[in-house]
PQR file of N, CA, C, O and H, with PARSE charges and radii, in Angstrom:
ATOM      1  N   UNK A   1       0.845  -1.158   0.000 -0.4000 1.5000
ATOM      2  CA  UNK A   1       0.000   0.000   0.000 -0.0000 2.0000
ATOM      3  C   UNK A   1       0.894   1.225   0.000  0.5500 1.7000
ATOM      4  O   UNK A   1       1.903   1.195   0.705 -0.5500 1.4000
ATOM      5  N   UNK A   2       0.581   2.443  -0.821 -0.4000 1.5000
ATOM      6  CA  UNK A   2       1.207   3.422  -0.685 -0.0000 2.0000
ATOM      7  C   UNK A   2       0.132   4.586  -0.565  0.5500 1.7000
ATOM      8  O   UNK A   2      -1.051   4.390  -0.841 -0.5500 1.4000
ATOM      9  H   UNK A   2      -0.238   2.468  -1.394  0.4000 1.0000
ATOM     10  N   UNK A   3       0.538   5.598  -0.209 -0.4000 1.5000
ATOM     11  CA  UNK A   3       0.034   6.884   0.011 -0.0000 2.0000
ATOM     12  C   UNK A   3       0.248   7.880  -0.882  0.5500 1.7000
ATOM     13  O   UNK A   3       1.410   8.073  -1.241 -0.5500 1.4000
ATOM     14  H   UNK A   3       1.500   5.757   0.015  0.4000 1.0000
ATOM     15  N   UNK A   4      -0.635   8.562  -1.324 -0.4000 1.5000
ATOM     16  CA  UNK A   4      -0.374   9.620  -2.121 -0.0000 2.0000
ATOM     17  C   UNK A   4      -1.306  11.270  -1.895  0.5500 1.7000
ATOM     18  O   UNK A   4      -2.378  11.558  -1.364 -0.5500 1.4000
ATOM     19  H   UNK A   4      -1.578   8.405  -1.032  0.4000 1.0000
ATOM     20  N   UNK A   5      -0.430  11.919  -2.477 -0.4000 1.5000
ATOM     21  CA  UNK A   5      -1.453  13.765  -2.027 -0.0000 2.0000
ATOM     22  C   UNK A   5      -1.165  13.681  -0.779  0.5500 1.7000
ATOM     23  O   UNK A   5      -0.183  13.231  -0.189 -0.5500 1.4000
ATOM     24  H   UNK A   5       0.441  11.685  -2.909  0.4000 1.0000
ATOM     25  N   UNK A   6      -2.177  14.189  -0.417 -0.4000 1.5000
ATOM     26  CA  UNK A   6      -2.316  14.677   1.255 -0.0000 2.0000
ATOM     27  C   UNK A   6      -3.357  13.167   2.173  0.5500 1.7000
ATOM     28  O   UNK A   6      -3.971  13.263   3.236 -0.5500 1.4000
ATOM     29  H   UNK A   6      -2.975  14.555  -0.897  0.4000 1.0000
ATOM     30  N   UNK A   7      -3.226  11.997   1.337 -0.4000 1.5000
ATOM     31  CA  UNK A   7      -3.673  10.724   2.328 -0.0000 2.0000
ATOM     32  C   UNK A   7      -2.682  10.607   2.834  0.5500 1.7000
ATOM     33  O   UNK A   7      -1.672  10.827   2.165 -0.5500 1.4000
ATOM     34  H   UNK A   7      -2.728  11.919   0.473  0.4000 1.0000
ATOM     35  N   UNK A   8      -2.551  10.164   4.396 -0.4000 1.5000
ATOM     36  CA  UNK A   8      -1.570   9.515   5.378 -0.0000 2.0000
ATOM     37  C   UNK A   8      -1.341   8.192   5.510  0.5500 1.7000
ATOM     38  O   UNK A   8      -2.300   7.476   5.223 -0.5500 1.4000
ATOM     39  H   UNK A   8      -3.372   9.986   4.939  0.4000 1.0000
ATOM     40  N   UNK A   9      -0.426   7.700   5.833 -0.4000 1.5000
ATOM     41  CA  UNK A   9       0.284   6.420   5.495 -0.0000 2.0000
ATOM     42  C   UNK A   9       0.436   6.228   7.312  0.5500 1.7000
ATOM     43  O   UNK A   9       1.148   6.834   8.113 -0.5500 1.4000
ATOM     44  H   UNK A   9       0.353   8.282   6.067  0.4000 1.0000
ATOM     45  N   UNK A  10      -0.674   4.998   7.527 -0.4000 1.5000
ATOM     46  CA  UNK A  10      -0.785   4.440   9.282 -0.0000 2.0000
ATOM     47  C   UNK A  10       0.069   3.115   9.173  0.5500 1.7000
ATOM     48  O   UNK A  10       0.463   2.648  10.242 -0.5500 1.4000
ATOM     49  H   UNK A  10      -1.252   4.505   6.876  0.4000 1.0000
ATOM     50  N   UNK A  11       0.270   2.716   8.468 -0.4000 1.5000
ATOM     51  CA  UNK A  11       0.509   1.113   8.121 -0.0000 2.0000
ATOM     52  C   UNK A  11      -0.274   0.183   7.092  0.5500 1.7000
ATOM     53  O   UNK A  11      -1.342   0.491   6.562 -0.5500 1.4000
ATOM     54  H   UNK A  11      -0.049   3.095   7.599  0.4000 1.0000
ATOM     55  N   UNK A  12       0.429  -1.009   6.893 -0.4000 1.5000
ATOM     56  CA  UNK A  12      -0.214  -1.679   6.061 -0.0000 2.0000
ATOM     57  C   UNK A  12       0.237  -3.477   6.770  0.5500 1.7000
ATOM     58  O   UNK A  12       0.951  -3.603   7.765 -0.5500 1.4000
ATOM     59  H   UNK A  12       1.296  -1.259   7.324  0.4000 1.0000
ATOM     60  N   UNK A  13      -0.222  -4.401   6.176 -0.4000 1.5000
ATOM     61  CA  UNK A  13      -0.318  -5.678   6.393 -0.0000 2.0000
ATOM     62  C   UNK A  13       1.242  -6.394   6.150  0.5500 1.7000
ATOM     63  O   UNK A  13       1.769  -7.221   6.895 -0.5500 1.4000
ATOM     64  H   UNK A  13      -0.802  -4.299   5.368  0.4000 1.0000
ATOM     65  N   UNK A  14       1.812  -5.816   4.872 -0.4000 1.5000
ATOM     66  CA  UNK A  14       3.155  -5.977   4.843 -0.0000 2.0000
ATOM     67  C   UNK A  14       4.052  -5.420   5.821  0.5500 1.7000
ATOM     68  O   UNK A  14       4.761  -6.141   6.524 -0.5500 1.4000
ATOM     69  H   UNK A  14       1.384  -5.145   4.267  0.4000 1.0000
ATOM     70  N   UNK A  15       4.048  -4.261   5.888 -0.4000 1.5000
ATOM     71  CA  UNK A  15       4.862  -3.584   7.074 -0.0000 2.0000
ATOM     72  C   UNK A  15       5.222  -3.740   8.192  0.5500 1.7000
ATOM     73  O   UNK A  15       6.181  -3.268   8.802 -0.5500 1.4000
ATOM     74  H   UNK A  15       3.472  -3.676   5.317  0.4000 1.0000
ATOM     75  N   UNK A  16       3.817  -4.962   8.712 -0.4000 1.5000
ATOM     76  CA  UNK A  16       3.801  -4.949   9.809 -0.0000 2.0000
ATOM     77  C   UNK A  16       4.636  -6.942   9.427  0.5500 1.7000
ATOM     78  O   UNK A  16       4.572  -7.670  10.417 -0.5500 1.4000
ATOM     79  H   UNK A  16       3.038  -5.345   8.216  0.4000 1.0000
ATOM     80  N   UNK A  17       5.054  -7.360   8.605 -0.4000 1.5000
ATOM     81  CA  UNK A  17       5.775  -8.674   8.421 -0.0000 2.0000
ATOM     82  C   UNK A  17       4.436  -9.406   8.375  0.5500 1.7000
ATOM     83  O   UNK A  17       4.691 -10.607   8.452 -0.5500 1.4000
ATOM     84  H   UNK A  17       5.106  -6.769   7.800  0.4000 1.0000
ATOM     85  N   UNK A  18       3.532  -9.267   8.312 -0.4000 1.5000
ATOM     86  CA  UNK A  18       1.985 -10.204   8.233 -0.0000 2.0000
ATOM     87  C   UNK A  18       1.916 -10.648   6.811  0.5500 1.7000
ATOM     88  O   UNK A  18       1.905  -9.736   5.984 -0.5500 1.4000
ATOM     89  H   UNK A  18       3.325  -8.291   8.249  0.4000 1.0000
ATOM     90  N   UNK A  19       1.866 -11.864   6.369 -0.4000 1.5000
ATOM     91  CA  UNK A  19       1.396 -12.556   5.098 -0.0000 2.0000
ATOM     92  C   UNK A  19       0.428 -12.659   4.676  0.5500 1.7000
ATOM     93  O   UNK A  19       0.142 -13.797   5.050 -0.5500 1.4000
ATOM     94  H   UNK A  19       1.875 -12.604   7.041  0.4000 1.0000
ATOM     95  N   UNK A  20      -0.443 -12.291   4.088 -0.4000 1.5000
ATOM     96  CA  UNK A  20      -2.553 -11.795   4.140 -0.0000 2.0000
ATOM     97  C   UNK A  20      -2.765 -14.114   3.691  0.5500 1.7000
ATOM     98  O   UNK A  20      -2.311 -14.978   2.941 -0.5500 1.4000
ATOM     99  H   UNK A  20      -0.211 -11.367   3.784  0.4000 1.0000
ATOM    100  N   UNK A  21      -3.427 -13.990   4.449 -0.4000 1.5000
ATOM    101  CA  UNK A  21      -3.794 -15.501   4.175 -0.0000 2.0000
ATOM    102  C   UNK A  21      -4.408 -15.674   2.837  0.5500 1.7000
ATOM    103  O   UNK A  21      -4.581 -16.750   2.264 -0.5500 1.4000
ATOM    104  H   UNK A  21      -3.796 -13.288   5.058  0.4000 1.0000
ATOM    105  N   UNK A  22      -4.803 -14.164   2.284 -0.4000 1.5000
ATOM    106  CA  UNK A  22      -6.539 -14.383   1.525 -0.0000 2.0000
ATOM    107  C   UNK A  22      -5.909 -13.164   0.603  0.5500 1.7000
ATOM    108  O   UNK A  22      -4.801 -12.707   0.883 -0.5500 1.4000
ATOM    109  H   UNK A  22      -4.663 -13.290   2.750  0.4000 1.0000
ATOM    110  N   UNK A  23      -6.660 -12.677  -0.484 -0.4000 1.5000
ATOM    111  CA  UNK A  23      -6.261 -11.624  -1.266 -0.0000 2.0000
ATOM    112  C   UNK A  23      -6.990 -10.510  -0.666  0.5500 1.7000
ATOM    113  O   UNK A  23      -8.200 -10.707  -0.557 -0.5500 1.4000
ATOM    114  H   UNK A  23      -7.560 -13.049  -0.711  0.4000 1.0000
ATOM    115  N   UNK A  24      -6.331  -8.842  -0.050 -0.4000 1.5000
ATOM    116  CA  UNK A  24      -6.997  -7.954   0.599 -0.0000 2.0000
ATOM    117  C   UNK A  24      -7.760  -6.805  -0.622  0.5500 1.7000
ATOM    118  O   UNK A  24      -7.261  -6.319  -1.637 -0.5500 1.4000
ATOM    119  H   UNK A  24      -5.348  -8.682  -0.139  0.4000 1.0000
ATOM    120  N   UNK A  25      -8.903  -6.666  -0.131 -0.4000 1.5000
ATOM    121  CA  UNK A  25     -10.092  -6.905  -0.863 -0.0000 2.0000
ATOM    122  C   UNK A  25     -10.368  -5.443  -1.029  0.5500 1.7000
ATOM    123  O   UNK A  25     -10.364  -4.949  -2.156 -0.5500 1.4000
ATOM    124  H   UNK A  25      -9.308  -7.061   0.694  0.4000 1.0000
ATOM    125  N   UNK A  26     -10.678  -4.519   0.354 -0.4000 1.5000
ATOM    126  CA  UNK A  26     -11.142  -3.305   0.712 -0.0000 2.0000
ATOM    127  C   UNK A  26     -10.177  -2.820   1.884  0.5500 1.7000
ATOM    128  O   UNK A  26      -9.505  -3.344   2.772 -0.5500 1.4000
ATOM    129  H   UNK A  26     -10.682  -4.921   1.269  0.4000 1.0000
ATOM    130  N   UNK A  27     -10.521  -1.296   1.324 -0.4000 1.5000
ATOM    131  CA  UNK A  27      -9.881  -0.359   2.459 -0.0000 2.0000
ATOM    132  C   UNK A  27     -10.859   0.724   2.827  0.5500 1.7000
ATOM    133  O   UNK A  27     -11.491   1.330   1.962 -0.5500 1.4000
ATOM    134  H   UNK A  27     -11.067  -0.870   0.603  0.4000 1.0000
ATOM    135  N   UNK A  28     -10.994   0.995   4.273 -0.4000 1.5000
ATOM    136  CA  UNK A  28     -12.096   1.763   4.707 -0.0000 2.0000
ATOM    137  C   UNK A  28     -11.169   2.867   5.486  0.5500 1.7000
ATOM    138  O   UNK A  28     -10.132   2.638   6.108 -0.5500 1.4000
ATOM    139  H   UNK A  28     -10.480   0.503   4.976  0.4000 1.0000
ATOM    140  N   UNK A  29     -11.731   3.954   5.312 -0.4000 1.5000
ATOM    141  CA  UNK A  29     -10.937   5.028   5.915 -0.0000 2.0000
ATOM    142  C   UNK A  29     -11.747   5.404   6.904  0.5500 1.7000
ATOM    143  O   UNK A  29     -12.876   5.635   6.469 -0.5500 1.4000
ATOM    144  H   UNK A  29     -12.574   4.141   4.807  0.4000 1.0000
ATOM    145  N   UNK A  30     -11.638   5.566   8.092 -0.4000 1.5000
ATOM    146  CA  UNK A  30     -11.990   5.553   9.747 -0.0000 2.0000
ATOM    147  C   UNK A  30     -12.974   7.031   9.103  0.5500 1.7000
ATOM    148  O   UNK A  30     -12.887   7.325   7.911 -0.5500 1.4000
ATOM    149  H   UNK A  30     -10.721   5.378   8.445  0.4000 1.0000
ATOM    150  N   UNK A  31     -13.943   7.915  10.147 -0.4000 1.5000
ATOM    151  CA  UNK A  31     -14.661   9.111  10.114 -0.0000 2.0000
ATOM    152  C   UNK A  31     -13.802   9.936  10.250  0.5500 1.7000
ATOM    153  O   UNK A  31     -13.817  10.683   9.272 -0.5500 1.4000
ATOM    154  H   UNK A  31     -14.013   7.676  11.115  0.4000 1.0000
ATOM    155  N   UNK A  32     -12.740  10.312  11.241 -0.4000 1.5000
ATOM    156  CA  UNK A  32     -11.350  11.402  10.847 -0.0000 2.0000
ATOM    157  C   UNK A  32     -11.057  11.754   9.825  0.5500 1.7000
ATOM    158  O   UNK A  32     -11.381  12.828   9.320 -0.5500 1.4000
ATOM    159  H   UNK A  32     -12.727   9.705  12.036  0.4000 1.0000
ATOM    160  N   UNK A  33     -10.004  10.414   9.061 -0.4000 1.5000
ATOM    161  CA  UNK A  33      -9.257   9.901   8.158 -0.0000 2.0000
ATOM    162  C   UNK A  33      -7.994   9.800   8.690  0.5500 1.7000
ATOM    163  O   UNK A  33      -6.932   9.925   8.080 -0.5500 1.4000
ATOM    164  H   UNK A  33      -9.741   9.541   9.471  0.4000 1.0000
ATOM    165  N   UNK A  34      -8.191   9.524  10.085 -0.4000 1.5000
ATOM    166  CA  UNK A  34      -6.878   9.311  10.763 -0.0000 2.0000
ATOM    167  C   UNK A  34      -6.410   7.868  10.829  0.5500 1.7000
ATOM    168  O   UNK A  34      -5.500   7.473  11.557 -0.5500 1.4000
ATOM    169  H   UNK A  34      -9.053   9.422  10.581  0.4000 1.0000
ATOM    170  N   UNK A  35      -7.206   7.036   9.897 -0.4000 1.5000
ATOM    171  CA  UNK A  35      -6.810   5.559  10.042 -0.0000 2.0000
ATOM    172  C   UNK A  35      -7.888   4.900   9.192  0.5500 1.7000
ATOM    173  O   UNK A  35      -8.917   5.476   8.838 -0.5500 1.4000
ATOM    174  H   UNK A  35      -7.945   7.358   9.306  0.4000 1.0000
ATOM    175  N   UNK A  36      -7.579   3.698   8.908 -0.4000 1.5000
ATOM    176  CA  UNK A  36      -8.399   2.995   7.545 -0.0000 2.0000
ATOM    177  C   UNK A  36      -8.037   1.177   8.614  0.5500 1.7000
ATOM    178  O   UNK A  36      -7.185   0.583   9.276 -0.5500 1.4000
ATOM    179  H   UNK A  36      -6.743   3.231   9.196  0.4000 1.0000
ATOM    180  N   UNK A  37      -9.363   1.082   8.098 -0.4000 1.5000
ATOM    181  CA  UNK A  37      -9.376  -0.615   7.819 -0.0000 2.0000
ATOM    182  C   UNK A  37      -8.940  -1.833   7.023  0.5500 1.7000
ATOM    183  O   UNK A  37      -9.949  -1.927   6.324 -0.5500 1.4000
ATOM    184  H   UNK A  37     -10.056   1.564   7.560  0.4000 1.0000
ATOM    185  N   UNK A  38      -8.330  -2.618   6.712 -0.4000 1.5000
ATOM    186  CA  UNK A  38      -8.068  -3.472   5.223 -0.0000 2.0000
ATOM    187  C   UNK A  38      -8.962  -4.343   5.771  0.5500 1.7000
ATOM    188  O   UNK A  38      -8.954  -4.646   6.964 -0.5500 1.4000
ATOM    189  H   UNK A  38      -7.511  -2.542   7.280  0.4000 1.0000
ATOM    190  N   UNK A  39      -9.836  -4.818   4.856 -0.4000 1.5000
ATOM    191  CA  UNK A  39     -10.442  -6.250   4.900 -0.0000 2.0000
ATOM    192  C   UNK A  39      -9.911  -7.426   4.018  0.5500 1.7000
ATOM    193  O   UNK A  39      -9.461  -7.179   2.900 -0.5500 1.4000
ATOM    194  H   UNK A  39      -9.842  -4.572   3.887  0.4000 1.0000
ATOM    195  N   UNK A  40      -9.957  -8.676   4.496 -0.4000 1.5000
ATOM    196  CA  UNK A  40      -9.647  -9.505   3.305 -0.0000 2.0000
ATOM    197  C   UNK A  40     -10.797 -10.245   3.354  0.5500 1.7000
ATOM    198  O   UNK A  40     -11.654 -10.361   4.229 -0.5500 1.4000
ATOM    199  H   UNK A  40     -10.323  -8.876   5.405  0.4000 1.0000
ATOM    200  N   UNK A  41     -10.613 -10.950   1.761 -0.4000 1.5000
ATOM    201  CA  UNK A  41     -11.812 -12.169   1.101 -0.0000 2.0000
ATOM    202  C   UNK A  41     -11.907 -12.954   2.179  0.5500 1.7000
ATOM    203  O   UNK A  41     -12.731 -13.799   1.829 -0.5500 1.4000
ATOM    204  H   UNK A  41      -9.917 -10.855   1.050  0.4000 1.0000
ATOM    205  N   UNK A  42     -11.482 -13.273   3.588 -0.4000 1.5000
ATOM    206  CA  UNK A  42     -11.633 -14.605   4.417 -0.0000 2.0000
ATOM    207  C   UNK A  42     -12.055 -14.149   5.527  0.5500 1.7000
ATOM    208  O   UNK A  42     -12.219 -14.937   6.458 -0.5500 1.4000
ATOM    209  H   UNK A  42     -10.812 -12.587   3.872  0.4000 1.0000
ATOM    210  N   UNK A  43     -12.374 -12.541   5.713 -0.4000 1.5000
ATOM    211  CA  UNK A  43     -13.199 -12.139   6.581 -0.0000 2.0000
ATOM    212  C   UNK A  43     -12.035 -11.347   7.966  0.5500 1.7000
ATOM    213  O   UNK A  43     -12.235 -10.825   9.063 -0.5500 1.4000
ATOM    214  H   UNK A  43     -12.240 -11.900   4.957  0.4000 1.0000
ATOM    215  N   UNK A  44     -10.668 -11.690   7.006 -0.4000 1.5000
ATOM    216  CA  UNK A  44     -10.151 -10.952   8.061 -0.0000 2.0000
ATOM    217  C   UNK A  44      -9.809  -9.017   7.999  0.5500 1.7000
ATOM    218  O   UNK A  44      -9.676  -8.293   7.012 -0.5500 1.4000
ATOM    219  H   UNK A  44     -10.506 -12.114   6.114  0.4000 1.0000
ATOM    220  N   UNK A  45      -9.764  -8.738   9.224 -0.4000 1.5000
ATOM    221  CA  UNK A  45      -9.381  -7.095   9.068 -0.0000 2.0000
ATOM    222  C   UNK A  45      -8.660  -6.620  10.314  0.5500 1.7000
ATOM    223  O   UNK A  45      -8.713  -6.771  11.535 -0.5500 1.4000
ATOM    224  H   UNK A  45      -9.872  -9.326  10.025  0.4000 1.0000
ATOM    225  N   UNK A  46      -7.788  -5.813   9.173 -0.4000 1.5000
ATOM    226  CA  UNK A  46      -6.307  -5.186   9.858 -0.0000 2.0000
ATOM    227  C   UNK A  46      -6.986  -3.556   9.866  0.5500 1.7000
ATOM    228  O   UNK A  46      -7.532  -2.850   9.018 -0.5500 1.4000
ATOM    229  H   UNK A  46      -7.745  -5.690   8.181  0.4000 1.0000
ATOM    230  N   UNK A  47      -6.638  -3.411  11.251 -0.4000 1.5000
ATOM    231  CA  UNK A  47      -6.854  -2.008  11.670 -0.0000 2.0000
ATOM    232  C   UNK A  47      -5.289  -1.074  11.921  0.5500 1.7000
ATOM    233  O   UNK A  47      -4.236  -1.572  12.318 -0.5500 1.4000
ATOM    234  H   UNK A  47      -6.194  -3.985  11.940  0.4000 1.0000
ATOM    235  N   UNK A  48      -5.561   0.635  11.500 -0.4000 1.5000
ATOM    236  CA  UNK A  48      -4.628   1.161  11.365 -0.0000 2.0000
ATOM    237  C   UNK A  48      -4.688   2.797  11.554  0.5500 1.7000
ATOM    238  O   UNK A  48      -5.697   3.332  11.094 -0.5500 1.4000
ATOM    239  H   UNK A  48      -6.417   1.040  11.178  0.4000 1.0000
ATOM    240  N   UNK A  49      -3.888   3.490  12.070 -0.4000 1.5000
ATOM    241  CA  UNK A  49      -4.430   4.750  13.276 -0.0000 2.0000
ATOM    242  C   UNK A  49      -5.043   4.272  13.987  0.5500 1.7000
ATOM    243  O   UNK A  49      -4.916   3.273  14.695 -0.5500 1.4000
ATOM    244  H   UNK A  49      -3.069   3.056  12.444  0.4000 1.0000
ATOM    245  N   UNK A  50      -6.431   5.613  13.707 -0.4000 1.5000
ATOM    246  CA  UNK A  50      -7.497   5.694  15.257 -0.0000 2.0000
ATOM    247  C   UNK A  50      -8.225   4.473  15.090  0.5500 1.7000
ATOM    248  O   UNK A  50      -9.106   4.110  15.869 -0.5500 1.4000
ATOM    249  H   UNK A  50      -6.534   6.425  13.132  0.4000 1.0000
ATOM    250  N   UNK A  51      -7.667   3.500  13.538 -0.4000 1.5000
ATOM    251  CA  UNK A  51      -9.125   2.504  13.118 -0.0000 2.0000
ATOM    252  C   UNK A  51      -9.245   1.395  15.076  0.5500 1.7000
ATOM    253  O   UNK A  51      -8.414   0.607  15.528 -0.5500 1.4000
ATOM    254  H   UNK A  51      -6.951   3.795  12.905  0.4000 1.0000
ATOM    255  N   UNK A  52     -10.104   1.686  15.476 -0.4000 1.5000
ATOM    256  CA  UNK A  52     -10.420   0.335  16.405 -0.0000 2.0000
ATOM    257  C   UNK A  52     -10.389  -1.220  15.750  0.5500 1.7000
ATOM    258  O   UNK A  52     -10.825  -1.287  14.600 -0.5500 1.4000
ATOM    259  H   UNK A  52     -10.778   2.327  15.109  0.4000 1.0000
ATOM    260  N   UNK A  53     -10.018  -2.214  16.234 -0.4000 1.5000
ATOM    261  CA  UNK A  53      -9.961  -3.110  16.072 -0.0000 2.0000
ATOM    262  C   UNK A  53     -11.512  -3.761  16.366  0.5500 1.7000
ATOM    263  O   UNK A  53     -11.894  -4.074  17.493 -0.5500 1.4000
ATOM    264  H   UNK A  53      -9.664  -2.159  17.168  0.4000 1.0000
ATOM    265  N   UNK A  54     -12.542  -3.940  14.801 -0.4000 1.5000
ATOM    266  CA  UNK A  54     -13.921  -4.817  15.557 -0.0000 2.0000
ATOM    267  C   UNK A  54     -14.182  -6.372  15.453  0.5500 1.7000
ATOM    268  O   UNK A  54     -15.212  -7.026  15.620 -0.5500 1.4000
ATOM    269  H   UNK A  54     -12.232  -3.685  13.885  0.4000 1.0000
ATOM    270  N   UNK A  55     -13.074  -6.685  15.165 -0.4000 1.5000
ATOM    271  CA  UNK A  55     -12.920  -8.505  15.441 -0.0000 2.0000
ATOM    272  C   UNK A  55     -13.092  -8.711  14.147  0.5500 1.7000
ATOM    273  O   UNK A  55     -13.474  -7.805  13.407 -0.5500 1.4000
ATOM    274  H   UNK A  55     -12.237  -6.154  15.029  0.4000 1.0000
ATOM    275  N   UNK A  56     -12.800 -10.066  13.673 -0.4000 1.5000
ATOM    276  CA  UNK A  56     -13.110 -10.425  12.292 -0.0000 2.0000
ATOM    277  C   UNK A  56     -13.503 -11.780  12.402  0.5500 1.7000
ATOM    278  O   UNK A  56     -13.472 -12.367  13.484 -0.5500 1.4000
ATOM    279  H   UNK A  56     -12.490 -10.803  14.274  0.4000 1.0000
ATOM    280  N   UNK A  57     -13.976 -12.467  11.042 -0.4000 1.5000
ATOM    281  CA  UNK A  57     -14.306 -12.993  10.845 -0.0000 2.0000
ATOM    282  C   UNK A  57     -13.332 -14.757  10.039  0.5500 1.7000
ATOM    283  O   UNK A  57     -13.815 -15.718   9.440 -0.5500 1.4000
ATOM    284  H   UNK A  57     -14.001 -11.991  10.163  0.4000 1.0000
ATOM    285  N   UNK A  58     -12.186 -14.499  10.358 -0.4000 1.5000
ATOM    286  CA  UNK A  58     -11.447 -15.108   9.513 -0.0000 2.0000
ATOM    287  C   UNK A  58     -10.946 -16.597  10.078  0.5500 1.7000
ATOM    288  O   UNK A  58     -10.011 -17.286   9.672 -0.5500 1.4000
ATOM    289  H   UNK A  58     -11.793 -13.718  10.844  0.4000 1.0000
ATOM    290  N   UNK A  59     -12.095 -16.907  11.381 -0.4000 1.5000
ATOM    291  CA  UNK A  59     -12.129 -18.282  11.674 -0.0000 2.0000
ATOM    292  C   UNK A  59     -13.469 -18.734  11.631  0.5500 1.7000
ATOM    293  O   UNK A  59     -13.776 -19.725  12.294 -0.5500 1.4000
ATOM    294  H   UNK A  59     -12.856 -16.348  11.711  0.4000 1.0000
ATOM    295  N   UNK A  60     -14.252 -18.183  10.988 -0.4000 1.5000
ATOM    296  CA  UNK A  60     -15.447 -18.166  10.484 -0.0000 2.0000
ATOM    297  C   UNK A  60     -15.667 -19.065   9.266  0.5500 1.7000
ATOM    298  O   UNK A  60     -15.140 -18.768   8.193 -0.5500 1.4000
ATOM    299  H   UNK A  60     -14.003 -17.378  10.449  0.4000 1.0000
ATOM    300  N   UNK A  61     -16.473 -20.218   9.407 -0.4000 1.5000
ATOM    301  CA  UNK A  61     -16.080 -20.867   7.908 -0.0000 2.0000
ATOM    302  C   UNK A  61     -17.543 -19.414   7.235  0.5500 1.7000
ATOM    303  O   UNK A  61     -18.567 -18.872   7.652 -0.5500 1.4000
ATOM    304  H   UNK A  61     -16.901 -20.459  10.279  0.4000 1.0000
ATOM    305  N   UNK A  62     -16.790 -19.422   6.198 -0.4000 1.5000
ATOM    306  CA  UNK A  62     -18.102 -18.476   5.115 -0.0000 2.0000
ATOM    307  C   UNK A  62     -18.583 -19.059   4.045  0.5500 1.7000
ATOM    308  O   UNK A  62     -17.841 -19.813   3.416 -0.5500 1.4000
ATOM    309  H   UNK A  62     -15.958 -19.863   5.860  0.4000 1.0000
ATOM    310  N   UNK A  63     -20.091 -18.806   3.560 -0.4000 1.5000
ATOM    311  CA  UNK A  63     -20.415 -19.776   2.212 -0.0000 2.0000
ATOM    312  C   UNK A  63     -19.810 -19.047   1.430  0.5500 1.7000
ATOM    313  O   UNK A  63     -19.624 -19.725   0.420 -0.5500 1.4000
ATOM    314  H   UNK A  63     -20.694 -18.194   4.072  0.4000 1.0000
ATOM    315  N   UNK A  64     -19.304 -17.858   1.272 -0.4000 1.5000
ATOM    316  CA  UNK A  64     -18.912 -17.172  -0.046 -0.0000 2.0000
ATOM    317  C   UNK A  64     -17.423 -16.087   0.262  0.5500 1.7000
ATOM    318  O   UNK A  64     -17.446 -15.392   1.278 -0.5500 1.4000
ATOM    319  H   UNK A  64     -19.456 -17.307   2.093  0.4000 1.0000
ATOM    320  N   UNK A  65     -16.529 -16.039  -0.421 -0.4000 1.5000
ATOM    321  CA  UNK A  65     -15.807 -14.878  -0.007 -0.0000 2.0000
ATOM    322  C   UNK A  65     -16.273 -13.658   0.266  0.5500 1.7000
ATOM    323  O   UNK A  65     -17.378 -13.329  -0.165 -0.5500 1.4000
ATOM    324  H   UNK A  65     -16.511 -16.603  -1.246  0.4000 1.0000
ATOM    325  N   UNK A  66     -15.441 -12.721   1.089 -0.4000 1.5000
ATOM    326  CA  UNK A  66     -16.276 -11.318   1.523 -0.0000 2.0000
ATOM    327  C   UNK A  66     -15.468 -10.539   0.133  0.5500 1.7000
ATOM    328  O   UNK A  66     -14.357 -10.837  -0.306 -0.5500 1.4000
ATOM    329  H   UNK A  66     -14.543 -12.988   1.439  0.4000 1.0000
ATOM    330  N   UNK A  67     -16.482  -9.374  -0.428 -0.4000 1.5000
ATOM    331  CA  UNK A  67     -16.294  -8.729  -1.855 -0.0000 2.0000
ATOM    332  C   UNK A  67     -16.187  -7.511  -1.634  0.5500 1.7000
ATOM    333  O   UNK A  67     -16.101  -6.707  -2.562 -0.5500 1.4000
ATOM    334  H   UNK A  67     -17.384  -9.131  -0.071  0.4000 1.0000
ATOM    335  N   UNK A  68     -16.171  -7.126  -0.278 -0.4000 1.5000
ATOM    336  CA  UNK A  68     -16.245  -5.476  -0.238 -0.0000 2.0000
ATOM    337  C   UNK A  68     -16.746  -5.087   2.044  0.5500 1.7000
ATOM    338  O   UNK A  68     -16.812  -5.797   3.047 -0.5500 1.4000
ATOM    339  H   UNK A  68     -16.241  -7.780   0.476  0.4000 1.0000
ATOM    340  N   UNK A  69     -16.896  -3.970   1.809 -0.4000 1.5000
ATOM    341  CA  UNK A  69     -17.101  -3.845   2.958 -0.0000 2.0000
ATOM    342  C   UNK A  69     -17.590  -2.294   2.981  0.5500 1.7000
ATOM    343  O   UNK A  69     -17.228  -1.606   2.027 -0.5500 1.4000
ATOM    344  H   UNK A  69     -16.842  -3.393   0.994  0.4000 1.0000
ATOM    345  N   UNK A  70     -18.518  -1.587   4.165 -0.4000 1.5000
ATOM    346  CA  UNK A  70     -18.612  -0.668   3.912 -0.0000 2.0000
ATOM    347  C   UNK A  70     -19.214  -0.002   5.848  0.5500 1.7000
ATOM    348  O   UNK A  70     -20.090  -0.456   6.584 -0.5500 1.4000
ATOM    349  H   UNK A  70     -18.812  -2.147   4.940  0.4000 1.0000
ATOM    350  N   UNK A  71     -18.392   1.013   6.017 -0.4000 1.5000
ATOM    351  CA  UNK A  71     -18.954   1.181   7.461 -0.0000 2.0000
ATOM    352  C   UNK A  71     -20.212   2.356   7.270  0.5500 1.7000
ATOM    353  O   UNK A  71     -20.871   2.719   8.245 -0.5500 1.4000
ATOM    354  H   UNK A  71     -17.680   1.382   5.418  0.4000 1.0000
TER
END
């Protein structure tokens, strides 16, 4: 993930040495924009800034991959 203009750069999934189990799908930018969410297809999500951590889903068996996300 990179940053560009005046978006801020909190972290990303690589950075932090994490291997995404699943291909990362969506990025949600917190109500600030002091921090964004990544979701992946297996239900998991990496939080970053002010993003709170709201649990995921990625021991969850799912009938379908997750395609998006939206707060």
């Amino acid at each position: 993930m990179f940053a560009f203009g005046d978006a801020g750069f909190f972290g990303s999934v690589p950075a932090q040495g994490i291997r995404a189990s699943a291909p990362l799908i969506s990025i949600e930018p917190t109500p600030t924009g002091d921090g964004y969410w990544i979701i992946g297809s297996d239900g998991s999500v990496f939080s970053y800034g002010d993003a709170q951590f709201p649990g995921s889903l990625v021991h969850e068996h799912l009938a379908a991959p997750v395609t998006g996300a939206s707060w």
